[in-house]
Structure formats: C-alpha cells, structure tokens
Biopython code that builds the backbone (N, CA, C, O; Angstrom):
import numpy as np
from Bio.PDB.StructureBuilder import StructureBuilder

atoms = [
    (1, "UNK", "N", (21.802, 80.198, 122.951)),
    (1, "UNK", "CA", (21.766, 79.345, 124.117)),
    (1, "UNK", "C", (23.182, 78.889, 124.442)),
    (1, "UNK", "O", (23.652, 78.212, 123.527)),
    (2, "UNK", "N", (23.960, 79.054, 125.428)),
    (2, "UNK", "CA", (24.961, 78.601, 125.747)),
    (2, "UNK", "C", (24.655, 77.536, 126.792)),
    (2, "UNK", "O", (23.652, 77.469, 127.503)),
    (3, "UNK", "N", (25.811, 76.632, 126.750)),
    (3, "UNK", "CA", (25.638, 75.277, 127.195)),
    (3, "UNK", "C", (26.737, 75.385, 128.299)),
    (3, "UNK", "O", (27.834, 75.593, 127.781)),
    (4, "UNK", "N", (26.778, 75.315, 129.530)),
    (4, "UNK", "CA", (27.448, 75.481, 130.553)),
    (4, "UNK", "C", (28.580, 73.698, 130.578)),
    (4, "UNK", "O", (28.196, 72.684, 129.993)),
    (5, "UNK", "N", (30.013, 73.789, 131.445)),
    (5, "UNK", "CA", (30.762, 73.319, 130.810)),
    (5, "UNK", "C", (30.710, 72.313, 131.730)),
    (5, "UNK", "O", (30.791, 72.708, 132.893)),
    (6, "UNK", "N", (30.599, 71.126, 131.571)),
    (6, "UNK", "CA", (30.775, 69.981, 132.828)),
    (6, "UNK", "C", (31.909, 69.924, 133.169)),
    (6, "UNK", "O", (33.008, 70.145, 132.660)),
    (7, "UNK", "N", (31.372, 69.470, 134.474)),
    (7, "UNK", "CA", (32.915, 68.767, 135.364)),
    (7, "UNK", "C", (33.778, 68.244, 134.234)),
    (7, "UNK", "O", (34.714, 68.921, 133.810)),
    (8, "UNK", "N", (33.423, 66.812, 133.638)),
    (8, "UNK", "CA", (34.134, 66.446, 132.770)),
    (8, "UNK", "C", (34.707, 66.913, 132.046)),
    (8, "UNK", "O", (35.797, 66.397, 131.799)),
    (9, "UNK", "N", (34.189, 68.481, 131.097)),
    (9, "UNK", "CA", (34.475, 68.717, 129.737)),
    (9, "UNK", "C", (35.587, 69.611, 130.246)),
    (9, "UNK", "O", (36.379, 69.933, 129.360)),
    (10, "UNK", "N", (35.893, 70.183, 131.680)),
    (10, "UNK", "CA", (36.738, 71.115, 131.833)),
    (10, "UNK", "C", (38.232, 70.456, 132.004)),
    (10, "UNK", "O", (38.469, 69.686, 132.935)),
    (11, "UNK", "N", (39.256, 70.833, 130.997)),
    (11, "UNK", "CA", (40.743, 70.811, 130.936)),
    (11, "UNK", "C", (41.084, 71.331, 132.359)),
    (11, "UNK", "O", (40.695, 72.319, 132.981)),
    (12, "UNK", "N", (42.094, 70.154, 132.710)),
    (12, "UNK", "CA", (42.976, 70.703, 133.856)),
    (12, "UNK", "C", (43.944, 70.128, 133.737)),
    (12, "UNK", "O", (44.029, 69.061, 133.128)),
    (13, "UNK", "N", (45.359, 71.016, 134.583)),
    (13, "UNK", "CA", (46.551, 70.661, 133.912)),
    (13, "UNK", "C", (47.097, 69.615, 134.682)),
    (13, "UNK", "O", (47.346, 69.882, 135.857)),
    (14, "UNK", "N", (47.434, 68.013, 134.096)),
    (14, "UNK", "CA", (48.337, 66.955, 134.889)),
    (14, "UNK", "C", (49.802, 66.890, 134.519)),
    (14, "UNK", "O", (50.481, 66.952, 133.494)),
    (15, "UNK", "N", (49.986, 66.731, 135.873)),
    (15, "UNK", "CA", (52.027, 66.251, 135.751)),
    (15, "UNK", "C", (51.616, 65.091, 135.641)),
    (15, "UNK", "O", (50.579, 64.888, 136.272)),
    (16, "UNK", "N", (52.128, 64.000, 134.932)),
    (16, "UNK", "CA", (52.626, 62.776, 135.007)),
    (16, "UNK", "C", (54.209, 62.702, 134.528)),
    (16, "UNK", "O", (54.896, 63.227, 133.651)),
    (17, "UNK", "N", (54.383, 61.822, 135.521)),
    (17, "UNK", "CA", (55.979, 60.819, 135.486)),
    (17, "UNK", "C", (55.999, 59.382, 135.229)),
    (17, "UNK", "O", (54.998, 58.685, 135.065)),
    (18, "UNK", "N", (56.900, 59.094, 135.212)),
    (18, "UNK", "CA", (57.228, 57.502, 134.971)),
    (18, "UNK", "C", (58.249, 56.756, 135.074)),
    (18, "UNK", "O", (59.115, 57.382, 134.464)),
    (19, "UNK", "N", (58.593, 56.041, 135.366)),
    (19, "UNK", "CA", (59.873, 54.797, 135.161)),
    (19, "UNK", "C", (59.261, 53.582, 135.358)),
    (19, "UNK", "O", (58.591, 53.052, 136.245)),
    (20, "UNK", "N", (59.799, 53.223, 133.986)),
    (20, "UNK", "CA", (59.755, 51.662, 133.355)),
    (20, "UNK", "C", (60.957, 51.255, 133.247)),
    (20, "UNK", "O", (61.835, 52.041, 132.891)),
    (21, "UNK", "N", (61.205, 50.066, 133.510)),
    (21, "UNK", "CA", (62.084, 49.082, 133.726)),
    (21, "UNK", "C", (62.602, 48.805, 132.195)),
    (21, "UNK", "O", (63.792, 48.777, 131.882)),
    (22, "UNK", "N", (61.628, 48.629, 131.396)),
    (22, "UNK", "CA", (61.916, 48.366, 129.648)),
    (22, "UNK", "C", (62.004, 49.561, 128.665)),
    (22, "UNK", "O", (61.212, 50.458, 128.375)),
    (23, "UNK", "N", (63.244, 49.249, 128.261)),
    (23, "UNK", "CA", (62.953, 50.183, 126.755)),
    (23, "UNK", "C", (61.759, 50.277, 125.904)),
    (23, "UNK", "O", (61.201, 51.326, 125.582)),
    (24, "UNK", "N", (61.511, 49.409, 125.661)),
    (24, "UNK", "CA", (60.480, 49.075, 124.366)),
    (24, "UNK", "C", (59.144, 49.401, 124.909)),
    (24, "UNK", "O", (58.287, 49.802, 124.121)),
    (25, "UNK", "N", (58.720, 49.204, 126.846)),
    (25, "UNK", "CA", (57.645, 49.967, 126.954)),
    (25, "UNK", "C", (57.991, 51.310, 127.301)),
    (25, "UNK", "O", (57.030, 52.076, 127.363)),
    (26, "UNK", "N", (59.173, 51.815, 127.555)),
    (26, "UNK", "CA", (58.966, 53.864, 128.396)),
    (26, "UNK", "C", (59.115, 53.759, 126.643)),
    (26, "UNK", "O", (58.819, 54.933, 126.419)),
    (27, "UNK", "N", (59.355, 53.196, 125.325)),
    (27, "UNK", "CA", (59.304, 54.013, 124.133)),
    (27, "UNK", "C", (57.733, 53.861, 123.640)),
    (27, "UNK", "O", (57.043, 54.750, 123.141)),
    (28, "UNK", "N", (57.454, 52.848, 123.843)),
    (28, "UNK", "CA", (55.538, 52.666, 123.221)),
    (28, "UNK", "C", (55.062, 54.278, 124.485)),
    (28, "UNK", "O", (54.791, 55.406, 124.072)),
    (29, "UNK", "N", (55.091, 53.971, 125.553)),
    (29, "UNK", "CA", (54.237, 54.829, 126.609)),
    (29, "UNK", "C", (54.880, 56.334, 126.252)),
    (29, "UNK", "O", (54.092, 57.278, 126.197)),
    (30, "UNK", "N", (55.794, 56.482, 126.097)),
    (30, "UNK", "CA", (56.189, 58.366, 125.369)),
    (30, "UNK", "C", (55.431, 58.638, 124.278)),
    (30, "UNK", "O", (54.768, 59.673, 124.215)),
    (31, "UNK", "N", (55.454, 57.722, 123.297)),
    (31, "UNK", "CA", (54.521, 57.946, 122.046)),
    (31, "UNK", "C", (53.392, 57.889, 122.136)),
    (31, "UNK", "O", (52.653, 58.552, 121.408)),
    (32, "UNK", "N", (52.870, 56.903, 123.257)),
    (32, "UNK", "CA", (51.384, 57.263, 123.456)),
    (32, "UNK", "C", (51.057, 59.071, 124.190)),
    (32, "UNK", "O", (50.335, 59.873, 123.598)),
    (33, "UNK", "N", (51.682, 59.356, 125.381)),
    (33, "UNK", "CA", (51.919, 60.505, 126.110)),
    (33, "UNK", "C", (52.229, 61.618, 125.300)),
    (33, "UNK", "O", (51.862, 62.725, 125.693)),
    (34, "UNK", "N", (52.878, 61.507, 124.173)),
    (34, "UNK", "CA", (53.344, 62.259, 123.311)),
    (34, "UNK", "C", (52.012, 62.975, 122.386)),
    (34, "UNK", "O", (51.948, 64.070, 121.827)),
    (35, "UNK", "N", (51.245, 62.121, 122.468)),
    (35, "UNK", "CA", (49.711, 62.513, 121.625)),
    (35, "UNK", "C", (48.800, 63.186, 122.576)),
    (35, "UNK", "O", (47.629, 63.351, 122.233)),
    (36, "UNK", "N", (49.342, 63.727, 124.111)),
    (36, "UNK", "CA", (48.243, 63.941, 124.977)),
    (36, "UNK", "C", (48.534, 65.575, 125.562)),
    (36, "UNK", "O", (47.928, 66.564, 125.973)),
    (37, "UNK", "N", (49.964, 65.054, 125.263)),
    (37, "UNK", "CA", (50.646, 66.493, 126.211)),
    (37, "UNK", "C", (52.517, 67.047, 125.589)),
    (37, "UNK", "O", (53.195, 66.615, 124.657)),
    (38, "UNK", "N", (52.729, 67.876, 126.372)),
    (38, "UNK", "CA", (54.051, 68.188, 126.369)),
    (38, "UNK", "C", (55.418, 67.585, 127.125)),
    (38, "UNK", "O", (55.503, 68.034, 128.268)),
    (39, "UNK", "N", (56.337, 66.819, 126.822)),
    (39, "UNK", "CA", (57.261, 66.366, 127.847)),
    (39, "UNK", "C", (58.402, 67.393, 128.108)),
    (39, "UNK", "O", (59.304, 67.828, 127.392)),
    (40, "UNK", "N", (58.051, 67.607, 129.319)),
    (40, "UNK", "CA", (59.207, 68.473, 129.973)),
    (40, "UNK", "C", (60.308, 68.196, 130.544)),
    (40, "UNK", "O", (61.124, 69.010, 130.978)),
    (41, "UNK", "N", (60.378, 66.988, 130.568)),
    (41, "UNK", "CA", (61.980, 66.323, 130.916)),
    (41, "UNK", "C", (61.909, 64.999, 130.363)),
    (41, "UNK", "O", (60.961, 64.780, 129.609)),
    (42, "UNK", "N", (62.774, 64.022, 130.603)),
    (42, "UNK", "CA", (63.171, 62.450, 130.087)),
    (42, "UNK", "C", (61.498, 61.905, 130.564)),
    (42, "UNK", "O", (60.551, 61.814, 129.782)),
    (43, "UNK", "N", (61.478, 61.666, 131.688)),
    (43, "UNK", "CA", (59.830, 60.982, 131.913)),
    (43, "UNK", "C", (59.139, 62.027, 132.587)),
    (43, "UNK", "O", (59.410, 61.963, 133.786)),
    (44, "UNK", "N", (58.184, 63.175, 132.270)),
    (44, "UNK", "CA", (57.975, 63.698, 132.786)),
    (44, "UNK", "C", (57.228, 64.899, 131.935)),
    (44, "UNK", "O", (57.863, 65.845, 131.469)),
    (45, "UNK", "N", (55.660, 64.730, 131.776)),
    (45, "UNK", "CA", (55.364, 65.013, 130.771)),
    (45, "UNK", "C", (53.937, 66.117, 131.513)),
    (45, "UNK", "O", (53.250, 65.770, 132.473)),
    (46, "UNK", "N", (53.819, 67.177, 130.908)),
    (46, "UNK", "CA", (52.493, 67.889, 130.975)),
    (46, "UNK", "C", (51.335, 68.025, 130.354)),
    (46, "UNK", "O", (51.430, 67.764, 129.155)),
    (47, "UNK", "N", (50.559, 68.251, 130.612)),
    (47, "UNK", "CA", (49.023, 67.632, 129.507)),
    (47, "UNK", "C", (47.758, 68.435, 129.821)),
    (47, "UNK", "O", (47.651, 68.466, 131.047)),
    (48, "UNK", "N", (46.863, 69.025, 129.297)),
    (48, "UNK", "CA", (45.698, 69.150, 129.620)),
    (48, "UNK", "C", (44.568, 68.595, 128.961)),
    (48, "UNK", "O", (44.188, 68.426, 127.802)),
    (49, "UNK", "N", (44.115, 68.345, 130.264)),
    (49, "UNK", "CA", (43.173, 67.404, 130.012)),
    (49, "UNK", "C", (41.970, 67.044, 130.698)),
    (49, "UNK", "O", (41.743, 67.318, 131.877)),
    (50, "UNK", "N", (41.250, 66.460, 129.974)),
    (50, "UNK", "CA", (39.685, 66.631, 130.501)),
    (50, "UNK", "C", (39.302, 65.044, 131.154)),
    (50, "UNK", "O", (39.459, 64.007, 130.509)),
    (51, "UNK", "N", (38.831, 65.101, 132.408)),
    (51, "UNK", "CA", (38.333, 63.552, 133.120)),
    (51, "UNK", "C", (38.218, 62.748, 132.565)),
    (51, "UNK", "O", (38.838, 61.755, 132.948)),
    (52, "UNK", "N", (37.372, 62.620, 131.315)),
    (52, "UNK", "CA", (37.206, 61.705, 130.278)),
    (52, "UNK", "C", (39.027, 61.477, 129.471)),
    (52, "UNK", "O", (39.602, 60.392, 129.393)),
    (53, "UNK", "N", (39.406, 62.387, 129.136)),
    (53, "UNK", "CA", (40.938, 62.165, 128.263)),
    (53, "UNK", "C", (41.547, 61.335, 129.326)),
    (53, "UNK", "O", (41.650, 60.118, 129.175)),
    (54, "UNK", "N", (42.038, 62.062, 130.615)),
    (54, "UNK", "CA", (42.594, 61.250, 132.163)),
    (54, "UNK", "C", (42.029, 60.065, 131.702)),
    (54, "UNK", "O", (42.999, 59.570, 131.128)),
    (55, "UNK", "N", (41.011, 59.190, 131.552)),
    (55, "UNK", "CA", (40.757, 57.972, 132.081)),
    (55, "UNK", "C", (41.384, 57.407, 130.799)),
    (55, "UNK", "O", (42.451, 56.807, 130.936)),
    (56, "UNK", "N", (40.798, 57.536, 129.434)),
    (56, "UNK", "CA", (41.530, 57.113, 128.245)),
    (56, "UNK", "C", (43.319, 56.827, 128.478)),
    (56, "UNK", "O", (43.903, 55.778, 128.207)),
    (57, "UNK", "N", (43.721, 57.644, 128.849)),
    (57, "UNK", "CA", (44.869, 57.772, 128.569)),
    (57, "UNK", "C", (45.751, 56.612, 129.925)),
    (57, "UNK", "O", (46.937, 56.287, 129.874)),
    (58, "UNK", "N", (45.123, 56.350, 130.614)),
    (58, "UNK", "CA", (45.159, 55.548, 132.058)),
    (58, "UNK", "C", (44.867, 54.481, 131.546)),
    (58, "UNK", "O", (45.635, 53.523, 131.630)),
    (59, "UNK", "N", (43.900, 54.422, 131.016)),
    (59, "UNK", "CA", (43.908, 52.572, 130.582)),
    (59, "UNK", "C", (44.427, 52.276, 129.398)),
    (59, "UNK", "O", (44.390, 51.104, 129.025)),
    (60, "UNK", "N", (45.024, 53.298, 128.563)),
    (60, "UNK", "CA", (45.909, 52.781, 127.559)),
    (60, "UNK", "C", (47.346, 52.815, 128.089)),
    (60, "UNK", "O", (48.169, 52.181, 127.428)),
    (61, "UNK", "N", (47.804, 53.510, 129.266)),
    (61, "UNK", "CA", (48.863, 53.577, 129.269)),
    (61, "UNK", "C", (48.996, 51.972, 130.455)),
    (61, "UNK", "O", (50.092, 51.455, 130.675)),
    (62, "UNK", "N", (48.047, 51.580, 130.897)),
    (62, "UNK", "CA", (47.913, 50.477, 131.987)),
    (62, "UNK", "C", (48.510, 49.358, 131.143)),
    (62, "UNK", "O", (49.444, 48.676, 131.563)),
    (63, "UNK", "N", (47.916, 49.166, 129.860)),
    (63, "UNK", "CA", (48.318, 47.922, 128.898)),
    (63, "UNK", "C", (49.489, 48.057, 128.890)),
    (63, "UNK", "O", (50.049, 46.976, 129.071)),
    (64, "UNK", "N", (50.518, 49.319, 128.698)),
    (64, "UNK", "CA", (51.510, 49.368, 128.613)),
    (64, "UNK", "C", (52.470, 48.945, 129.786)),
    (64, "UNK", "O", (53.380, 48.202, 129.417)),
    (65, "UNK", "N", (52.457, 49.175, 130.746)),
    (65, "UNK", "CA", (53.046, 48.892, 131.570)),
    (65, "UNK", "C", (52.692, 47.374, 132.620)),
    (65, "UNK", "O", (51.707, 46.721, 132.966)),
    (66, "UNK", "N", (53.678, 47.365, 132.753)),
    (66, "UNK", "CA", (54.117, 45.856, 133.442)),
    (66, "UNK", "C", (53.554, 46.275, 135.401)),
    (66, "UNK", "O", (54.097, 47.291, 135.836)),
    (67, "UNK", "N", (52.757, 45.674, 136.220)),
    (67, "UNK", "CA", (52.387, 46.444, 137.458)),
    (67, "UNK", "C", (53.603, 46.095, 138.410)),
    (67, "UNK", "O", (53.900, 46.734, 139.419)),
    (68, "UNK", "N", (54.202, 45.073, 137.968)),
    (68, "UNK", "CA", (55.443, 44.762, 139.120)),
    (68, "UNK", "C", (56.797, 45.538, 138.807)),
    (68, "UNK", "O", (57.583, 45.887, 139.688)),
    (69, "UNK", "N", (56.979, 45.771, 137.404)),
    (69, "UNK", "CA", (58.093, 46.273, 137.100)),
    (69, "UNK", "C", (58.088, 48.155, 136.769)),
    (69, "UNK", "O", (59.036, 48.883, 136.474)),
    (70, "UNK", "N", (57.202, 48.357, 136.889)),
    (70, "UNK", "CA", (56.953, 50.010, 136.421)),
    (70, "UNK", "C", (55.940, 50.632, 137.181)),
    (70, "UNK", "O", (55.091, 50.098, 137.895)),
    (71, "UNK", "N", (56.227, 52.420, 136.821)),
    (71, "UNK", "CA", (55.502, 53.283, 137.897)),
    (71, "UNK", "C", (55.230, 53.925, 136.974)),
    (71, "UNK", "O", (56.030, 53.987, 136.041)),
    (72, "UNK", "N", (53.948, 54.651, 136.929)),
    (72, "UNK", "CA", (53.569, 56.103, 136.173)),
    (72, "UNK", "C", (52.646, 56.496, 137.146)),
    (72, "UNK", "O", (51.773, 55.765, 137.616)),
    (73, "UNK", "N", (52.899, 57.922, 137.506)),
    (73, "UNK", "CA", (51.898, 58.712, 138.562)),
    (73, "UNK", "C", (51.245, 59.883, 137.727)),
    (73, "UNK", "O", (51.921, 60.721, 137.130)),
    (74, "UNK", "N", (50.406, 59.870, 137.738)),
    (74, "UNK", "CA", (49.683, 61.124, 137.275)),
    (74, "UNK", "C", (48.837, 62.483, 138.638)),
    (74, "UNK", "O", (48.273, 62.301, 139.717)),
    (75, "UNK", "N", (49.118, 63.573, 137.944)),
    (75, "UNK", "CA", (48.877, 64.381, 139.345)),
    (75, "UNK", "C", (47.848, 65.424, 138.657)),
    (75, "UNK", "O", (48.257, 65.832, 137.570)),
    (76, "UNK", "N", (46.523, 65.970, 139.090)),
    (76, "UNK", "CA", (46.010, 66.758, 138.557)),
    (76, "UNK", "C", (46.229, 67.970, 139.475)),
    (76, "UNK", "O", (46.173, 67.837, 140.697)),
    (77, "UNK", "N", (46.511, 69.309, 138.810)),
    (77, "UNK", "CA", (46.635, 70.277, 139.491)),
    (77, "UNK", "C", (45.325, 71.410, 139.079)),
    (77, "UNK", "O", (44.796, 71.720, 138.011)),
    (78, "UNK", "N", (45.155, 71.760, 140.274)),
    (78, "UNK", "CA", (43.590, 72.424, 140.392)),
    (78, "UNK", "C", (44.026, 73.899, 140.157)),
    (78, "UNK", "O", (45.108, 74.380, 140.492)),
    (79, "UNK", "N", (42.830, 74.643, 139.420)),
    (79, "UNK", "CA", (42.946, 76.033, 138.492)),
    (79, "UNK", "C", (44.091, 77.088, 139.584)),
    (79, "UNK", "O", (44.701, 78.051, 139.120)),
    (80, "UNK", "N", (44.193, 76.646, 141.080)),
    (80, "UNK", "CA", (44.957, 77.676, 142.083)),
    (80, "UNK", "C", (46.104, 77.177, 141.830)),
    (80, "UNK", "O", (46.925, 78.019, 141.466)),
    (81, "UNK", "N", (46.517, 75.992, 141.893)),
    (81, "UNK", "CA", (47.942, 75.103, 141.480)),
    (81, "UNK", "C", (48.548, 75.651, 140.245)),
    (81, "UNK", "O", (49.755, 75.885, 140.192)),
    (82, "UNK", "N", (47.714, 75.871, 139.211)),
    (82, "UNK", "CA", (48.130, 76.078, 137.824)),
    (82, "UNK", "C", (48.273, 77.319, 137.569)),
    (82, "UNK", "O", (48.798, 77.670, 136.512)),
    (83, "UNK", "N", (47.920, 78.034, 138.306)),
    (83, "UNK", "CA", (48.239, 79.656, 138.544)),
    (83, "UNK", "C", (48.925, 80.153, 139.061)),
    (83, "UNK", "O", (49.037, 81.371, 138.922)),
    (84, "UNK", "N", (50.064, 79.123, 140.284)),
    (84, "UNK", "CA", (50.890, 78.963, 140.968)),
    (84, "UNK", "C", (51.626, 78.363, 140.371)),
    (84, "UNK", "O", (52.450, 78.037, 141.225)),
    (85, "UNK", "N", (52.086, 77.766, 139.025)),
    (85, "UNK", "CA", (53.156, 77.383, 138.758)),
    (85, "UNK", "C", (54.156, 78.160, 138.327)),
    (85, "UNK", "O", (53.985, 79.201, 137.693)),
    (86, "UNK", "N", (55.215, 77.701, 138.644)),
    (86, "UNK", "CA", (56.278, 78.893, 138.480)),
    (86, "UNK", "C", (57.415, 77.818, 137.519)),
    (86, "UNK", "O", (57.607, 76.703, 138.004)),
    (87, "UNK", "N", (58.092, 78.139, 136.280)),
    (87, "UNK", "CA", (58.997, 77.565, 135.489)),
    (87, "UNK", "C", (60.605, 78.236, 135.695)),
    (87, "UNK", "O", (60.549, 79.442, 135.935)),
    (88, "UNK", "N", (61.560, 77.855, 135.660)),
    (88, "UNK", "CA", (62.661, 78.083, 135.488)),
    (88, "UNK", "C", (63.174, 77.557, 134.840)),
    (88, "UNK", "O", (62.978, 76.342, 134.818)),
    (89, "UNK", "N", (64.238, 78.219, 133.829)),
    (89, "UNK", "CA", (65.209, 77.712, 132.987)),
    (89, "UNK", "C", (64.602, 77.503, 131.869)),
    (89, "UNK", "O", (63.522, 78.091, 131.823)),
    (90, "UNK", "N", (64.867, 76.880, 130.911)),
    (90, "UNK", "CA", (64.785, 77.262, 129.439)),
    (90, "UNK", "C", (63.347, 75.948, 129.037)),
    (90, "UNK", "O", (63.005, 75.692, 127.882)),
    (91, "UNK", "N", (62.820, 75.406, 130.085)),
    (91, "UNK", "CA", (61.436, 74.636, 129.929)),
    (91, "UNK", "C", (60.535, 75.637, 129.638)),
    (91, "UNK", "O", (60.824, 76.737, 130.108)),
    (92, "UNK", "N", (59.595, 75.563, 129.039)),
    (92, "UNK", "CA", (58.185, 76.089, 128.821)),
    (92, "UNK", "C", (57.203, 75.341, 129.437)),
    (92, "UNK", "O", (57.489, 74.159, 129.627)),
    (93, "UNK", "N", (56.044, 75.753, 129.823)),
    (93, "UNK", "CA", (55.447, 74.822, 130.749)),
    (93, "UNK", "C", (53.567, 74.742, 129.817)),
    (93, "UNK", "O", (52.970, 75.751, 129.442)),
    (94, "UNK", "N", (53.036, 73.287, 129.664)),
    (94, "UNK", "CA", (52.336, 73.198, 128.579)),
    (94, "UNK", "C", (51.600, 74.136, 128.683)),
    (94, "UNK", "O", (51.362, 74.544, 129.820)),
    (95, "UNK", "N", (50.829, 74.968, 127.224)),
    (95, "UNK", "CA", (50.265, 76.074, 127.073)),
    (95, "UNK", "C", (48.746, 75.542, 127.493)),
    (95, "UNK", "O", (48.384, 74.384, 127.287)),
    (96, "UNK", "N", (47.998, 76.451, 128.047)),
    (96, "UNK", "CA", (46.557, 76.188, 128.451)),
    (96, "UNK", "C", (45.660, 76.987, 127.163)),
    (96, "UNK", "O", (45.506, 78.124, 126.716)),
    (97, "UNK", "N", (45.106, 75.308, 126.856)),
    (97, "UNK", "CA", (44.003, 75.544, 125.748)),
    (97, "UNK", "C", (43.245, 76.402, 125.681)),
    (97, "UNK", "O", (43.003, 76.637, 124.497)),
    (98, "UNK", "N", (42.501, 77.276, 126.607)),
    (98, "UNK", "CA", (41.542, 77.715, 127.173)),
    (98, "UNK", "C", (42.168, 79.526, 126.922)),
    (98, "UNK", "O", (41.251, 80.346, 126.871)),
    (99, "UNK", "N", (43.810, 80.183, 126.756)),
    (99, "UNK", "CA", (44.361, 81.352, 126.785)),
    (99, "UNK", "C", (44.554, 80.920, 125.024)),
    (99, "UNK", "O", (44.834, 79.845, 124.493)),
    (100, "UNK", "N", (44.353, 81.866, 124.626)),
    (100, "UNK", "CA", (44.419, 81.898, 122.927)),
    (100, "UNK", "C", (45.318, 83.477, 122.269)),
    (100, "UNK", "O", (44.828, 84.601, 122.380)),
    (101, "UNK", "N", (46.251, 83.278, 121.815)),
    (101, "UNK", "CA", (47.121, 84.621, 121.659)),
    (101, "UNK", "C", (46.851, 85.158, 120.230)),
    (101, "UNK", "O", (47.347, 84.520, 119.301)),
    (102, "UNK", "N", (46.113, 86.273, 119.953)),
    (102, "UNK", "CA", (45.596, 86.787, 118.415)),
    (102, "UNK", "C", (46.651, 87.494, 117.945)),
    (102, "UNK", "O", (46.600, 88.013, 116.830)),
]
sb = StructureBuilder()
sb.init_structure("model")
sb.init_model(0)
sb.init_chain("A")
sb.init_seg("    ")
for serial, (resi, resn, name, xyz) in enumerate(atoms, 1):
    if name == "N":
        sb.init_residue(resn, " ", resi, " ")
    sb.init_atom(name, np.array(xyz, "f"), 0.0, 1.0, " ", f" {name:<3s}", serial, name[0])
structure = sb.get_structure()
C-alpha cells in the first residue's frame, strides 16, 4: 500500500535572507538556520523544506528577532523555479532530498 504524499509532507526549496541589527541575534538566528538548510552567502541561506518545517522554523526564528529592528524574508520556490535555478561561481546550491546519488 503506498501512501500518497501531502501538500505538507512535500519538500520545497526556500531562499531566506536576513539583516539584524544585533550580533548576538544574526549569531543565535544562523545557528538556528544552520540546522534547517545550507548558507550560501553571509545572510542568505537555502533549505528544503516541508510546510510544517516553514512554520517551525518561522516561529522560532520570530523569538529571535526584534520586529522594529530586523528583517528575515523567506521565499518558497515552486518545483518550475527550482528547476530553473541556475548557480554561478564556486556556490553549490542546497542538494534536493528527494535526488539520491548511488
């Protein structure tokens, strides 16, 4: 019996960015981000992830940040977006869970 995959359970790939005003929170919020995804530049991190992970990771990263003094945007890019991404230069762009290399 196979179990077909919900909306939820399906990984899709998010850009999120950020700038915080404080050291001590862009260093708590990398280490949290750091457990979710890949950072591809200073604030600027890739992730896959499933609706349910997105929301986790949104309200832990909310505690972190200050709403007057800091920004974090998160962007989900849909399976045509992510097939359309194109990398240059010596970045790697996060590996999709879902391609497995034997």
């Amino acid at each position: 019996m196979t179990t077909a995959a919900t909306p939820q359970s399906i990984e899709q790939l998010h850009l999120i960015a950020f700038d915080l005003a404080s050291d001590r929170r862009r260093y708590r919020l990398t280490r949290l981000l750091e457990g979710y995804g890949l950072r591809v530049q200073e604030s600027v991190f890739e992730a896959w992830l499933t609706d349910q992970q997105q929301a986790v990771l949104l309200r832990k990263a909310e505690a972190i940040l200050h709403p007057e003094q800091d920004r974090l945007v998160c962007y989900v890019l849909t399976p045509d977006e992510s097939a359309r991404l194109r990398t240059l230069g010596c970045a790697y762009p996060a590996p999709n869970p879902d391609y497995h290399l034997i």
